[in-house]
C-alpha positions, 0 to 999 in steps of 0.5 A: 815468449815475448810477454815472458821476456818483457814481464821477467825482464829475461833473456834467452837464446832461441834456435830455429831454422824458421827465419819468420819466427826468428824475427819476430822473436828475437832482438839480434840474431846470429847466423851460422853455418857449419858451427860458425857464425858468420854473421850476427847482427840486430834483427832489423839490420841482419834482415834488410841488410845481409853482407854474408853470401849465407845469410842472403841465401837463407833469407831468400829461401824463406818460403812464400805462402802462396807457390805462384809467387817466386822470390829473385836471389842475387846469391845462388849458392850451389854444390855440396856442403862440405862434411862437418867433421872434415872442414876444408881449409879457409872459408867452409862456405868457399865450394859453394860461394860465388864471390869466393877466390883463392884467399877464401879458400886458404885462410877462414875470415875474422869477423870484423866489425861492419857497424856498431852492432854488425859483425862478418866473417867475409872477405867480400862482404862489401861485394854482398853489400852492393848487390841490389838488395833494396827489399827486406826479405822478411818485410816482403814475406809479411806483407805476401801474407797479410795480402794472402791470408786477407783474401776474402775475409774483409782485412786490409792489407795495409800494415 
């Protein structure tokens, strides 16, 4: 897809739920829940840098290629996702978003410009963004697979 994307000067949108591929494929990216998207960002920035309790959710649930190794989330979303077609008002991830507070759950968020290319539909993105979020999600992701797929076949793991 990349060389087609290259050799045809093309563009395409590219849907999955398998945030490795996503980017490694794409150039920005944009992260919705319940038919909205809350975040939407270039690749690299999305992914060391999320500032919606979704999306760091979702990049902390990326599953590692060995089960031994477990990945510390500074998000924990939890309870019920709300039905699609019955959307509470205000934010659709307040019910299960620890950050969220009478505002969130009254009025849904605007998307607001957090940098040049960044955009959040979050009330408190600046609380997501001082969360300790020194690693890349997808940087540690690779690097546990380039060490696992390299055991004994000789290849470094250095990148």
């Amino acid at each position: 897809m990349i060389r087609l994307q290259r050799d045809l000067g093309t563009a395409y949108l590219f849907i999955s739920h398998d945030l490795s591929t996503v980017r490694f494929l794409s150039h920005r990216v944009a992260v919705l829940y319940l038919g909205v998207i809350v975040e939407e960002a270039e690749s690299e920035e999305l992914f060391a840098r999320p500032l919606h309790p979704y999306s760091v959710g979702l990049l902390a649930s990326v599953l590692l290629p060995d089960p031994v190794l477990k990945r510390a989330s500074a998000i924990t979303l939890e309870g019920e996702i709300p039905s699609p077609i019955d959307l509470p008002p205000g934010c659709s991830l307040a019910g299960r978003c620890p950050f969220a507070d009478a505002q969130c759950r009254l009025e849904p968020p605007r998307a607001i410009a957090v940098g040049p290319t960044h955009r959040v539909r979050c009330y408190h993105h600046d609380r997501v963004a001082a969360l300790d979020q020194t690693v890349d999600h997808f940087d540690r992701f690779q690097a546990d697979s380039n060490k696992l797929l390299s055991v004994g076949a000789g290849l470094s793991t250095s990148r």
